[in-house]
N, C-alpha and C positions, 0 to 999 in steps of 0.2 A: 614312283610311289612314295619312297623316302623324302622327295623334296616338297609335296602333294602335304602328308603329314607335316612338316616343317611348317610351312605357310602357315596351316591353321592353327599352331601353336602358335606361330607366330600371330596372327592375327588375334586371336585370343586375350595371349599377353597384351598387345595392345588396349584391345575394348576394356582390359582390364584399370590400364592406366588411365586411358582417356574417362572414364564413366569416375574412379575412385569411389569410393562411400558415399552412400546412400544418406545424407543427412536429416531426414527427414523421417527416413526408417527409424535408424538411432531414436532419435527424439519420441516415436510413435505416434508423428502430426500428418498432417496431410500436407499437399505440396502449396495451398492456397491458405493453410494457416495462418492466423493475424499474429503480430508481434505478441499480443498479450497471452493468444494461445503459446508460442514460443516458450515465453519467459516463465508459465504453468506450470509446461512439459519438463523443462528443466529444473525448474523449483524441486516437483516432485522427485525427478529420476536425481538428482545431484543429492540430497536426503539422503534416498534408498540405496544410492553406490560409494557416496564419499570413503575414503580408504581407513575414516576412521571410525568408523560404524562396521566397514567390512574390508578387512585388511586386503584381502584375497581380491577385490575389483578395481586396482590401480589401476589397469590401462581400461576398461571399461570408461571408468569416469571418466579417464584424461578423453575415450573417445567420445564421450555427453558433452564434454564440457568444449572441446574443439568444432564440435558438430553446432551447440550454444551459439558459442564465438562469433562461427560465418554468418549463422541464420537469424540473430538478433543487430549485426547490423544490414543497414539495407543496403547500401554498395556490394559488400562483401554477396550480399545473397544472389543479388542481379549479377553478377560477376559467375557466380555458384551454377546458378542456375543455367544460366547459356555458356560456360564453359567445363563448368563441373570441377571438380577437387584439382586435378592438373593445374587448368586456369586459376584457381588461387595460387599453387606453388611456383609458377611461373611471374609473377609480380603483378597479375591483374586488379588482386583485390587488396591490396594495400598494408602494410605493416601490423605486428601485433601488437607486442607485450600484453598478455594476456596471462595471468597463473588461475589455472584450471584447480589449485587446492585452496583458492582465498575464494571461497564458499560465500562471502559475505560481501566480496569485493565485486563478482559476478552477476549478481540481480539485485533487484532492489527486495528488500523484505521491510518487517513490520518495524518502525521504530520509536518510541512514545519519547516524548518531548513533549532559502526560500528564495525565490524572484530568480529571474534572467542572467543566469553564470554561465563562467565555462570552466569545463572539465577535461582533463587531458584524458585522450580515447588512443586508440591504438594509430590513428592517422593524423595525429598531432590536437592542438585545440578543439573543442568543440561546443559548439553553443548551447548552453540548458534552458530550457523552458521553463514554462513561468509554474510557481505550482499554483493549486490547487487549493482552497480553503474551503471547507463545507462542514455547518453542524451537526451534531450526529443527537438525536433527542432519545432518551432513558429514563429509566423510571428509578427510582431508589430500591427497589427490588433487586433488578439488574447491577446496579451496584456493589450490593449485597451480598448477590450468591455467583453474581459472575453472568456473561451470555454471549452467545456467539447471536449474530445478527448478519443479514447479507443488505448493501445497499445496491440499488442499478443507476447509472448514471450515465446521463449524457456527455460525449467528449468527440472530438477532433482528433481521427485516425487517419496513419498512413491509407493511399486508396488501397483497398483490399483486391482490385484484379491488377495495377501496375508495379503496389510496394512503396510506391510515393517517388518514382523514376519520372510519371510524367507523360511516359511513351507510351505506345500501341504494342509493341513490342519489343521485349528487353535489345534486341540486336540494335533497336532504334536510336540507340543511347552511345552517344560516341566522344571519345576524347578530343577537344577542341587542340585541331592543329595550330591554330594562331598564337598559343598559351601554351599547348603539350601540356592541359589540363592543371595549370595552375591557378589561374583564371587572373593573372597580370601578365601588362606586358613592360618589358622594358626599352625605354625612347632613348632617343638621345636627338640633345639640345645644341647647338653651334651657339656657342657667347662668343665669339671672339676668336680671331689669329690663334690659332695654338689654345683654344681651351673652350672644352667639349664636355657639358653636363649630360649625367645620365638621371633617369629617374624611372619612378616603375607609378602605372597605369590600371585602371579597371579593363582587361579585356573586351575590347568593344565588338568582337563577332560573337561572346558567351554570355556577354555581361557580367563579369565572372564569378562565373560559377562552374568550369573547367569540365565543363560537357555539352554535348549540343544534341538535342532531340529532335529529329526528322518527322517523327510524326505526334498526335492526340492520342492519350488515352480516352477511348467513348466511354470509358465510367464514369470518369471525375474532371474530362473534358482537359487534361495535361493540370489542373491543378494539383493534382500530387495529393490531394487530402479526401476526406470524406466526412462527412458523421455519423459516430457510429454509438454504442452503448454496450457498457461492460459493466457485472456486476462482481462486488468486492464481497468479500467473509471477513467482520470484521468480531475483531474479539475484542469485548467490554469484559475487562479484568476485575476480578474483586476487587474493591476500595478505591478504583482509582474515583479521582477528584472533579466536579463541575471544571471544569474551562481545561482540562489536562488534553493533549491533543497525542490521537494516533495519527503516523506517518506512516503510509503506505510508499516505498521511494519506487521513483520513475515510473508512476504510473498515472502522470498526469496524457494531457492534452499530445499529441505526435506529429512533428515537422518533421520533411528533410534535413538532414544533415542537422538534427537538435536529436541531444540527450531528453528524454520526457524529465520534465519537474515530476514533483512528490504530490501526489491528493493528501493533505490534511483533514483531518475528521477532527475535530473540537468537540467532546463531550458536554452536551445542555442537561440538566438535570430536570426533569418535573417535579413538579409540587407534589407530594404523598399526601394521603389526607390525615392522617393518622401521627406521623414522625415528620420529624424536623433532624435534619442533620448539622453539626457544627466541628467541623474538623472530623476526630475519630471518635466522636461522642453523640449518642441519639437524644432525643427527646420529643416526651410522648405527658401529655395531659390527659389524665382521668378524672371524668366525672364522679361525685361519692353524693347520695344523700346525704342528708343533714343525722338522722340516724345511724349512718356508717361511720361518719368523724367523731362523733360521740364515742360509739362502742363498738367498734373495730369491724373487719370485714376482713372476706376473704375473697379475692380478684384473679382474673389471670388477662394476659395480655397476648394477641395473636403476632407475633412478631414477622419479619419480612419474609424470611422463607417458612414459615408456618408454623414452625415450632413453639409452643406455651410458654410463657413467662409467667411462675408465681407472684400474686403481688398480695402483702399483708400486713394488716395492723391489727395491734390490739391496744394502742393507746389513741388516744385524742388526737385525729388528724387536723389540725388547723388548715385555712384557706389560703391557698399558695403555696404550704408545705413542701418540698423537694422529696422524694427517695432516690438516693443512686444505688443500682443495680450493675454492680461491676462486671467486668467482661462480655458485656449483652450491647455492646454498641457497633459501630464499623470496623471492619476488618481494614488491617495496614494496608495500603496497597503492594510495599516492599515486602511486609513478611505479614501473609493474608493469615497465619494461625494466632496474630496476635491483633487483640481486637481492645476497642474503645468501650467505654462504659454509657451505660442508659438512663436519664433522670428522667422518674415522675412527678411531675406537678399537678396537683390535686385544686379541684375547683369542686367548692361546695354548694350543693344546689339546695337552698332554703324553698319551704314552704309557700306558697303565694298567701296562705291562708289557713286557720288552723280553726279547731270548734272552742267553745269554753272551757268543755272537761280537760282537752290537752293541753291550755294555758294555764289551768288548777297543777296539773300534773307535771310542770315542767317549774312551776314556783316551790312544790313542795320539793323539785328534786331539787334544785337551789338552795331551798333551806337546809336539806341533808346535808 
């Protein structure tokens, strides 16, 4: 009975190693998650545990941010996935260097401010993808008081049922024996009596690319990609600038064995009908009668997010005249509580046509 007990502890402990942590739990994604969902899950939960926000959840994170690590790249997860956490710790899925507290080194986030690089990743070099460029159109409103906005856009994903493997099924996915998955080989050349060059080769049973796939994935037919559509939250900052561009990082287009480039968003400004913008300073032209430049008036002006603007003379506004109205123009984009100034230019609208009594009456004011 004693040995009966045994065993099932024993077995236990096993399933315990073989299965390890649930990565997918951790994150709170499901097991068919897209990369982008991925990189979400962690955005959010990395926030709400970082150990400097909450001292008390260091190995929490470290386990978000480990859980991150395997699931954002696709080797690592295809390795994850049919092997499970052991099979990583056993040398399946390839080296780290990862620090789970550079928050900022770990996903791509928002950056204001390209092309085909490479970037050293946890299994050495790695090819980046091309980014992104796309306009982003606003209003000078938005400008003005700020606005969060969402765009959806079309892109090139890993395929969402292989991961961009290729295969029918992850087991399908094998390390090229001809290479031992490096995807060259190395030849050797007879020159001559006593002298024998060596040289290294594209592996010609992988083509190399240091794995070989026995079967089709039926979703994406072994292309490894798909099209798919993902939409972004983009935040239009007070004051920033026509052509100023937000950087979304790595979350352009998705290869194989590619880092994603960065979607750029270039701010387009539209035309307002009302204001004109020039740097941090507005301008806005009001109409006066001919009667009001004479003897003064009292105006007000609806400005961008609604609030009134007094405007007032009591002397002789002449045609073209300026007012500057200090502090009433665009907000810094660096320091949004310090703001530009607003000129009025005044356009006087004459008479097309007057009677006689009012040309008596406007000589005698003359004479006065």
């Amino acid at each position: 009975m004693k040995t009966i007990s045994l065993l099932i502890v024993l077995l236990v402990c096993v399933t315990i190693v073989i299965g390890g942590k649930d990565y997918y739990e951790i994150l709170g994604i499901s097991r068919d998650s897209s990369p982008s969902d991925i990189k979400k899950a962690y955005r959010r939960l990395s926030v709400q545990f970082h150990p400097d926000k909450n001292p008390d959840s260091k190995d929490k994170y470290i386990e978000i941010s480990t859980a991150y690590e395997t699931l954002s790249d696709p080797e690592k997860r295809r390795v994850y996935d049919q092997y499970g956490e052991e099979g990583l710790k056993q040398g399946h899925g390839g080296g780290g260097g990862f620090d789970p507290f550079d928050i900022f080194a770990n996903f791509g986030g928002f950056k204001f401010g390209g092309g085909g690089q490479q970037q050293q990743g946890g299994g050495g070099m790695k090819q980046r993808g091309q980014d992104i460029e796309l306009d982003i159109e606003v209003s000078l409103r938005d400008l003005y008081i700020g606005r969060t906005t969402r765009v959806t856009q079309k892109k090139q994903i890993l395929c969402t049922k292989c991961r961009g493997s290729g295969a029918k099924k992850a087991s399908d996915v094998t390390t090229c024996s001809g290479c031992k998955g490096s995807g060259i080989k190395i030849k050797t050349q007879q020159l001559g009596p006593g002298f024998v060059q060596q040289f290294q080769t594209t592996c010609d049973e992988c083509g190399g690319k240091g794995k070989k796939v026995t079967s089709k994935c039926p979703h994406c037919q072994g292309k490894k990609v798909e099209t798919g559509e993902e939409t972004y939250t983009i935040m239009i900052e007070r004051g920033m600038i026509d052509g100023q561009q937000i950087r979304l990082e790595q979350y352009g287009e998705e290869a194989p064995e590619t880092t994603p480039g960065d979607i750029i968003f270039k701010i387009v400004t539209l035309p307002d009908k009302h204001f004109k913008r020039v740097g941090e300073n507005l301008y806005y032209n009001m109409s006066i009668s001919l009667l009001e430049a004479l003897t003064g008036f009292s105006k007000e002006i609806t400005h961008l997010d609604g609030h009134k603007v007094p405007i007032e003379r009591v002397d002789v506004t002449k045609p073209g005249f300026v007012l500057k109205i200090q502090e009433e123009g665009m907000p810094h984009h660096s320091f949004p509580s310090q703001t530009g100034d607003l000129y009025v230019e005044f356009t006087v609208i004459f008479p097309t046509e007057i009677t006689s009594q009012q040309k008596d009456d406007f000589k005698k004011l003359l004479k006065e």
